[in-house]
C-alpha positions as CSV (number, residue, x, y, z in Angstrom):
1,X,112.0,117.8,116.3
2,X,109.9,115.1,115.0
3,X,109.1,114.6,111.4
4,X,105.5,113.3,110.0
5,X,105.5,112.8,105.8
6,X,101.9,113.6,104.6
7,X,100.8,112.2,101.4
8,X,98.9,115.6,100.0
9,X,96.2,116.4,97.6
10,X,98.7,114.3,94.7
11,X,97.7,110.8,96.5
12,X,95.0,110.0,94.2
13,X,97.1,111.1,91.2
14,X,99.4,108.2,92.6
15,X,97.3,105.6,92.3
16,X,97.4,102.3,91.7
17,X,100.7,102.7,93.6
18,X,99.3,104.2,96.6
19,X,96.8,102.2,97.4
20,X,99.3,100.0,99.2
21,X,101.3,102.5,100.5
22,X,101.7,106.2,101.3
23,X,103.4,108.6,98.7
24,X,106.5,108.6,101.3
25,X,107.2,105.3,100.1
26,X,107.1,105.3,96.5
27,X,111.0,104.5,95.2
28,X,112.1,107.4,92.6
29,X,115.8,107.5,92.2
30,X,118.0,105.0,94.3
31,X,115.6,105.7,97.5
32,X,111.9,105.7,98.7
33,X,111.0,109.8,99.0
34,X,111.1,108.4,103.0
35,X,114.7,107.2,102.7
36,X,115.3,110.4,101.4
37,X,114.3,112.6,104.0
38,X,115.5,110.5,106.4
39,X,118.8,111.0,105.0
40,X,119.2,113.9,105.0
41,X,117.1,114.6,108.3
42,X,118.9,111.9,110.5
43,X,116.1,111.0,111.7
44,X,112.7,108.4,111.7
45,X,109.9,109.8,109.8
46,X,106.3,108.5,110.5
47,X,103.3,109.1,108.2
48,X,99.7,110.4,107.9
49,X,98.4,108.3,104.9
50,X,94.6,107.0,104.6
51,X,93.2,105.7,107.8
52,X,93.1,101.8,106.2
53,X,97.0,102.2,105.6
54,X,97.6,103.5,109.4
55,X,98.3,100.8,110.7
56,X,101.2,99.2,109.0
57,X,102.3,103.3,108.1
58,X,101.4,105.0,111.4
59,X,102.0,108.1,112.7
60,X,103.5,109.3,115.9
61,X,103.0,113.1,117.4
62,X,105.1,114.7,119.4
63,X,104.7,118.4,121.2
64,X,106.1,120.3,118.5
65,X,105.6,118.1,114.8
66,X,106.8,119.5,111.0
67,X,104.5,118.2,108.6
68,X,106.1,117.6,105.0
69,X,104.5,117.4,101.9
70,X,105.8,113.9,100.8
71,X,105.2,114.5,97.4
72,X,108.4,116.9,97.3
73,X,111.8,115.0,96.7
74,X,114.5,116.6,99.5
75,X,117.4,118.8,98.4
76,X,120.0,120.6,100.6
77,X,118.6,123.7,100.5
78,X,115.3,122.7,101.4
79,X,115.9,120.8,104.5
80,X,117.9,123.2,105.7
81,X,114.9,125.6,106.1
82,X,112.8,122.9,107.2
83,X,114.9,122.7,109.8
84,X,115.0,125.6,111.0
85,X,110.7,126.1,110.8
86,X,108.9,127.5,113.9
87,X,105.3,126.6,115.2
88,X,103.0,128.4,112.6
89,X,105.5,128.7,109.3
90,X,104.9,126.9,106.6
91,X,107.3,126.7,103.4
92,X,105.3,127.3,100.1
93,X,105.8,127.0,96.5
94,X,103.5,128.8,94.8
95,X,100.0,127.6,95.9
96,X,101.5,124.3,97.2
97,X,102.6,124.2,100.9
98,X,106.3,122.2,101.1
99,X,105.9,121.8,104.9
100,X,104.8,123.3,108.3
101,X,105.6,123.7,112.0
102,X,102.4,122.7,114.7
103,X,101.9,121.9,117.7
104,X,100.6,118.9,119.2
105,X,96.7,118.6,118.5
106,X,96.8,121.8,117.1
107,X,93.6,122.6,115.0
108,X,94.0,125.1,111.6
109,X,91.2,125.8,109.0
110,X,94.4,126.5,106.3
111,X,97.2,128.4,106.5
112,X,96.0,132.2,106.9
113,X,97.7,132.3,110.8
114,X,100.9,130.9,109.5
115,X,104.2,132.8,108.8
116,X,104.6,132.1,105.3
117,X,108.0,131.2,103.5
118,X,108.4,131.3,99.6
119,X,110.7,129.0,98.4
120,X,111.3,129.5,94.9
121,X,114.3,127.6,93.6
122,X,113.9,123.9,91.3
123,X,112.9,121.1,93.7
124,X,111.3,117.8,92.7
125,X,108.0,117.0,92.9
126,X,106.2,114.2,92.4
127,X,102.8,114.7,90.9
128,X,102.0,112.0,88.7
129,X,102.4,108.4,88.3
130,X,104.3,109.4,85.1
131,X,106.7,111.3,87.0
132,X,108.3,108.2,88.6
133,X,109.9,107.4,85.6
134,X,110.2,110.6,84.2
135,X,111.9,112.2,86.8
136,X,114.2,109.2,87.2
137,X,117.3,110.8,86.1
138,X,117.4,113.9,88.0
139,X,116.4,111.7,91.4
140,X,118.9,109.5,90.7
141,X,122.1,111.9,90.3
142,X,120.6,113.5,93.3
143,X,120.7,110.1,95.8
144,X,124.2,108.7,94.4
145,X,125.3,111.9,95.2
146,X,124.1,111.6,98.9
147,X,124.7,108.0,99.2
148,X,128.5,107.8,97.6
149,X,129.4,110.8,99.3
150,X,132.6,109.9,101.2
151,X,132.2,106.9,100.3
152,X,134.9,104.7,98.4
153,X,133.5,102.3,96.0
154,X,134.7,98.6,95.4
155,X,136.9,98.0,92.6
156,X,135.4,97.5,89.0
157,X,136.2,94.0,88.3
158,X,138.9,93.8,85.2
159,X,136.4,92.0,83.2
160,X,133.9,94.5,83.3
161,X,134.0,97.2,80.3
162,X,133.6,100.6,81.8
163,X,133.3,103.8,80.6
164,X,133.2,107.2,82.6
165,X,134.5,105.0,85.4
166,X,134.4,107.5,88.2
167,X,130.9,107.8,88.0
168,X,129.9,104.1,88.8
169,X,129.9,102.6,92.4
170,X,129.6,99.4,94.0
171,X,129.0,98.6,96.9
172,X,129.9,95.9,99.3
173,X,128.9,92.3,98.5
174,X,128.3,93.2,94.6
175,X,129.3,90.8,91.9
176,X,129.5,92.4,88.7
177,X,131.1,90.5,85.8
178,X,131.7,90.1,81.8
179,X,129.4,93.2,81.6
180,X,129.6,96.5,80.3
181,X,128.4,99.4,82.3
182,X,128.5,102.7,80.2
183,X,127.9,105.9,82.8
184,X,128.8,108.5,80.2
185,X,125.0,109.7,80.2
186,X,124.4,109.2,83.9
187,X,125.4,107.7,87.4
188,X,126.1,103.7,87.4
189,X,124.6,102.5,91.1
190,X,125.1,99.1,92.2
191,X,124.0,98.1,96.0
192,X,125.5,95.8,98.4
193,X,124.8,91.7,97.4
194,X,123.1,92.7,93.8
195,X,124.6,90.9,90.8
196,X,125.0,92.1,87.3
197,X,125.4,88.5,85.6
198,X,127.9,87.9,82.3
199,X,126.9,89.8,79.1
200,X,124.8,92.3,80.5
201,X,124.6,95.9,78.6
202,X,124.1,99.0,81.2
203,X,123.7,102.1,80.5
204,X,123.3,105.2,83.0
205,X,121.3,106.6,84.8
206,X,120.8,103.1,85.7
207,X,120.6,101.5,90.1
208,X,120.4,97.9,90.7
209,X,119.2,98.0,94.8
210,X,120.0,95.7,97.6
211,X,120.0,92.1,97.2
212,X,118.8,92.7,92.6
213,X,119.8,90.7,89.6
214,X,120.2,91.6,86.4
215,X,120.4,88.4,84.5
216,X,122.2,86.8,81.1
217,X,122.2,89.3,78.6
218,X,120.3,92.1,80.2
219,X,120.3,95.2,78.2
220,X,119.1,98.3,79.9
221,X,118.9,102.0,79.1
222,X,118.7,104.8,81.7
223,X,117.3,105.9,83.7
224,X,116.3,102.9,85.4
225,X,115.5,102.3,89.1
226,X,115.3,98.4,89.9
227,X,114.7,97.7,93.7
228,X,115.5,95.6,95.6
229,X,115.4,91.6,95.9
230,X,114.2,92.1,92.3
231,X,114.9,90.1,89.2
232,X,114.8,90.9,85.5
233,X,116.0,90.3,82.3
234,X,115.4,91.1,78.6
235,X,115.5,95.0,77.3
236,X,114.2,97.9,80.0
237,X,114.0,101.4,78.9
238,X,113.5,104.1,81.4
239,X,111.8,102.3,83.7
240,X,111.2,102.1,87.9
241,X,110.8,98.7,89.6
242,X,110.0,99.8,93.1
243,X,111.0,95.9,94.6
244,X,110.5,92.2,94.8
245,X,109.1,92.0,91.2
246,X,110.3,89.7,88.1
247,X,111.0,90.5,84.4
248,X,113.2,87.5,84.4
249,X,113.0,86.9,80.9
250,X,113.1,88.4,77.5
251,X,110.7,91.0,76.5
252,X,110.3,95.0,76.4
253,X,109.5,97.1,79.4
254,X,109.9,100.5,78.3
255,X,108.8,103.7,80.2
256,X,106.6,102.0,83.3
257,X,106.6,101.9,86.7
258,X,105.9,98.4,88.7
259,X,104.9,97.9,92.4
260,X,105.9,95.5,94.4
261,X,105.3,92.2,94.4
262,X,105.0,91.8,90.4
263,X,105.5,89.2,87.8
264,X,106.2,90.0,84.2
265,X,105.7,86.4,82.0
266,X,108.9,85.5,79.6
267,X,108.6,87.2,76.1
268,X,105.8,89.9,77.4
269,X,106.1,93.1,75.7
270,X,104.4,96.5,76.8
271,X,104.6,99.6,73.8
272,X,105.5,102.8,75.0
273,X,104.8,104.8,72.2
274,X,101.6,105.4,69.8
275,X,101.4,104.2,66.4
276,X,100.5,108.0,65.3
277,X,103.0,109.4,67.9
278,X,100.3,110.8,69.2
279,X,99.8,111.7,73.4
280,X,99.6,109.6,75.2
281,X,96.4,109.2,77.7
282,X,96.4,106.9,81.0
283,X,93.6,105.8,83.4
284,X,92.9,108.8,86.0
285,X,91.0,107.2,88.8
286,X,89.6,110.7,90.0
287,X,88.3,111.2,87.1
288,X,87.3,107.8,86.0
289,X,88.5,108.6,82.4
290,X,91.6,109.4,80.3
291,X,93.6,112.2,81.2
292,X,96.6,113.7,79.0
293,X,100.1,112.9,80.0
294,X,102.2,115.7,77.7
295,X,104.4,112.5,77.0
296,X,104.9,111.0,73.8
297,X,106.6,107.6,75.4
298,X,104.6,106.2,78.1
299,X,103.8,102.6,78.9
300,X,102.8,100.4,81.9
301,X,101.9,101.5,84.9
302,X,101.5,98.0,87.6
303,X,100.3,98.1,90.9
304,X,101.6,95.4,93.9
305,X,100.5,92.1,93.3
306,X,99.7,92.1,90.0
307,X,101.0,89.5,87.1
308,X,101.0,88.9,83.4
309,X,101.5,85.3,81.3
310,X,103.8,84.7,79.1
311,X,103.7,86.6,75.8
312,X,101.7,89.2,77.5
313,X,101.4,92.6,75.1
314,X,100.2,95.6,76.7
315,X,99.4,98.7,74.5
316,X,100.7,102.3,75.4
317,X,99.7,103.7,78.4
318,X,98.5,100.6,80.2
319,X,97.3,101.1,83.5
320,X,96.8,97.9,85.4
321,X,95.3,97.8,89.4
322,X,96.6,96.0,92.2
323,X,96.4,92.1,92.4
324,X,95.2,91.3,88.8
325,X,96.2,88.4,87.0
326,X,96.8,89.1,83.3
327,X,97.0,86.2,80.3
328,X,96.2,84.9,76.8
329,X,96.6,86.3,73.6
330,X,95.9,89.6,72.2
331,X,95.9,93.2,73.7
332,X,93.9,93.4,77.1
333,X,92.3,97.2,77.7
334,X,94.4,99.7,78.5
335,X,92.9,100.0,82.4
336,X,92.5,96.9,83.6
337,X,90.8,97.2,87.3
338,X,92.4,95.3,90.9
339,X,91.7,92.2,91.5
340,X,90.9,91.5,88.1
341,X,91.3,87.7,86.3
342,X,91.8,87.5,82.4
343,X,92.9,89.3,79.1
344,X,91.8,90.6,75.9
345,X,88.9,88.7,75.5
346,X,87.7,89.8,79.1
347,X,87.5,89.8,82.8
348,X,86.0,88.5,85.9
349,X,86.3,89.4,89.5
350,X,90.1,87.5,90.8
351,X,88.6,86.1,94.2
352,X,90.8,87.5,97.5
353,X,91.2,84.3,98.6
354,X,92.7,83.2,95.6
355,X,94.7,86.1,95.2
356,X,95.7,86.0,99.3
357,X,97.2,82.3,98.5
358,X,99.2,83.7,95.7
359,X,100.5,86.3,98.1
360,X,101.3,83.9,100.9
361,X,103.7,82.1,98.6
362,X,105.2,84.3,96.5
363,X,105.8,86.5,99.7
364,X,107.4,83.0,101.4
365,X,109.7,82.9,99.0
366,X,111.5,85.9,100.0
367,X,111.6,84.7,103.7
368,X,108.9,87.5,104.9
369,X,105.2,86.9,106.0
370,X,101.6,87.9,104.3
371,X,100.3,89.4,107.6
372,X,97.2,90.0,108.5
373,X,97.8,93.8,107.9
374,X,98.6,93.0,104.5
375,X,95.3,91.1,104.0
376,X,93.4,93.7,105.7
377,X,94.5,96.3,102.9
378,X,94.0,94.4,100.3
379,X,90.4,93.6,101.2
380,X,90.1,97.2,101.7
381,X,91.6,98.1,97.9
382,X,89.4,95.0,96.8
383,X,86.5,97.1,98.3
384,X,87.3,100.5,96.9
385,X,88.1,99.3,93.3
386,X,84.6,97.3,93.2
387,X,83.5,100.4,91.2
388,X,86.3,100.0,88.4
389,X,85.2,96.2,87.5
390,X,82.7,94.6,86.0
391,X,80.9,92.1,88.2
C-alpha cells in the first residue's frame, strides 16, 4: 500500500511553521508527525502540501493510495485500521476525516460514496500552533514508548543524579555528565551523539535529539522537545525546538515553539504569561487579527530563519514570521511579519538577498547546502507575506 500525508484544512492554523514545510514535518514529541507514521507503518510516506513546497516535499501515487490527515499524531489503534482501509473508506472523527483509501487519479466531490468509519477513542491532533508545545507531554510518552521499545538503554553515568531511573534512556554515542536528570514527572530522552554538559538541571518530559547540546548550567523543565544539531542554554520551560536553532546562552524561553534554522541572542527573554493573567491572544494569519488561545501561558512562536540580538524581550504571545531579523532595545510588536529587519522602534522590508547570504552560511556551518529549492520557497513566503509588512 502506499502512504501520502496531506496537510488538511489546519495548515493555515500552522503557520509561520508551515510555510517551509508540510504539517507532516512539524516535530511534536521526540519525532516529526512523518517519523511517526512511518514508524509505525514501516514504510516511506510522501506528501501533498502547497504546490510551491512540492518540490522539495513531493508526492508519489501509486494504483491504490491512503490519504492521512497529517494533522493526526499515530497511535496503535489507529494504524491498525488504517491498515486495513479499502478503496472508498474513510476513517472519521466527528466531522474531521482521519484518512481514506482511493484509487489512482480517482476524482470525489467529498466523501458521500465512501464507506464511513467512526473512530471515537482519544487520538492527537494537532490543530494549532499552540498545540506543539501543549501537547508536548502526551507526544512525547507516546514516541519513547515506540522508540525504546526493546531497546536497552546505555548506562547512566555514575556522576549523573538520576531519579525515576527506568524512565530515562540514552542512546548510543551520548555523553551525559555532572547533571541531574529528574524523570519523576515524565520520560528522560537522550539521542545518539547529543551531550548534556556538567551542571545541567533536567527535568521530564524533556528529549534532547540527534547530534543536541544542552550547555553549562542548563536548567530545563518539561516537556521540552529540542531537535536535533541544536544548541541551547539558559532556563526553557515547555518548549519545542524543532532543529538546527541556538539559545546558547542565558535567558527565558518559556512556552514557544522555534523553526529551524533560528537564533536566540544571549540574555533574550520572551514572557509567557500576561501581567493580568489574562488569555492570551496570538497572530492568526487567516484572519489577520488576534484570535483566543484558551491558554493562560503562551509565548513565542518563530518561524525558520528567523533571529533575535542580544537582550532581545518578546512580550506574551509573540508571533514572529519566517526570516526576520529582530534587535535593539525595548518590546518589538507582538506579530512581527517575514522577512522583516528591526525592533521596537520599527521595521523595514529584510532584503532576500541579504537574508539568502545569511542562510548560505549559517546552513554551511552544519555541512548542508542552501539549494536552490530552498531559495525558491523562500522567495515564494517573501511573496505571500508582502501583505503582513509595511513597505
Amino acid at each position: 500500500m502506499n502512504y501520502i500525508l496531506f496537510d488538511g484544512p489546519n495548515r493555515d492554523n500552522l503557520l509561520p511553521f508551515t510555510y517551509t514545510r508540510p504539517v507532516a514535518d512539524i516535530r511534536i514529541g521526540i519525532l516529526t508527525i512523518r517519523e511517526k507514521w512511518e514508524s509505525f507503518l514501516d514504510l516511506t510516506t510522501t506528501t501533498i502540501t502547497e504546490d510551491y513546497l512540492s518540490e522539495k516535499f513531493p508526492m508519489v501515487e501509486m494504483e491504490t493510495n491512503v490519504m492521512i490527515n497529517a494533522s493526526y499524531l499515530p497511535n496503535a489503534e489507529i494504524v491498525e485500521i488504517v491498515k486495513q482501509l479499502k478503496v472508498n473508506q474513510a476513517i472519521f472523527q466527528g466531522e474531521d476525516v482521519i484518512a481514506f483509501c482511493v484509487e489512482e487519479e480517482a476524482e470525489h466531490d467529498g466523501f458521500d460514496d465512501f464507506e464511513a468509519i467512526e473512530f471515537q477513542n482519544p487520538i492527537l491532533k494537532i490543530e494549532n500552533t499552540w498545540d506543539i508545545f501543549s501537547k508536548n507531554a502526551e507526544a512525547i510518552a507516546e514516541d519513547f514508548q515506540l522508540i525504546t521499545k526493546d531497546k536497552i538503554s546505555e548506562p547512566i553515568p555514575p556522576s549523573v543524579n538520576a531519579v525515576n531511573p527506568e524512565n530515562i534512556f540514552i542512546e548510543k554515542g551520548a555523553t551525559v555528565n555532572f547533571s541531574s536528570l529528574n524523570a519523576s514527572s515524565g520520560p528522560i530522552y537522550i539521542g545518539r551523539d547529543a551531550e548534556v554538559m556538567e551542571g545541567s538541571l533536567v527535568r521530564g518530559p524533556f528529549v534532547l535529539c540527534h547530534h543536541s547540546t544542552l550547555k553549562l548550567g542548563a536548567k530545563i523543565y518539561g516537556a521540552t522537545t529540542i531537535g536535533p544539531h541544536s544548541k541551547v542554554g539558559g532556563e526553557v520551560n515547555n518548549s519545542v525546538i524543532f532543529g538546527y536553532s541556538n539559545k546558547g546562552h542565558d535567558g527565558f524561553l518559556g512556552n514557544s515553539v522555534l523553526g529551524e534554522w533560528c537564533n536566540i541572542g544571549a540574555d533574550s527573554n520572551n514572557s509567557n504569561l500576561k501581567n493580568n493573567y489574562a488569555e492570551v491572544r496570538l497572530w492568526d494569519y487567516k484572519t489577520q487579527g488576534f484570535a483566543k488561545t484558551g491558554l493562560q501561558f503562551c509565548g513565542l512562536m518563530m518561524g525558520d530563519h528567523s533571529k533575535c540580538g542580544i537582550n532581545t524581550m518578546f512580550n506574551t504571545g509573540t508571533v514572529v514570521g519566517v526570516s526576520s531579523n529582530i534587535f535593539g532595545s525595548g518590546f518589538p510588536r507582538n506579530f512581527v511579519p517575514s522577512f522583516s529587519w528591526g525592533g521596537s522602534k520599527g521595521f523595514v522590508t529584510y532584503k532576500t538577498s541579504k537574508a539568502f547570504e545569511v542562510a548560505d552560511v549559517v546552513m554551511n556551518r552544519r555541512s548542508l547546502k542552501f539549494s536552490e529549492t530552498d531559495k525558491a520557497i523562500l522567495e515564494h513566503v517573501f511573496e505571500l507575506s508582502k501583505t503582513f509588512r509595511r513597505e
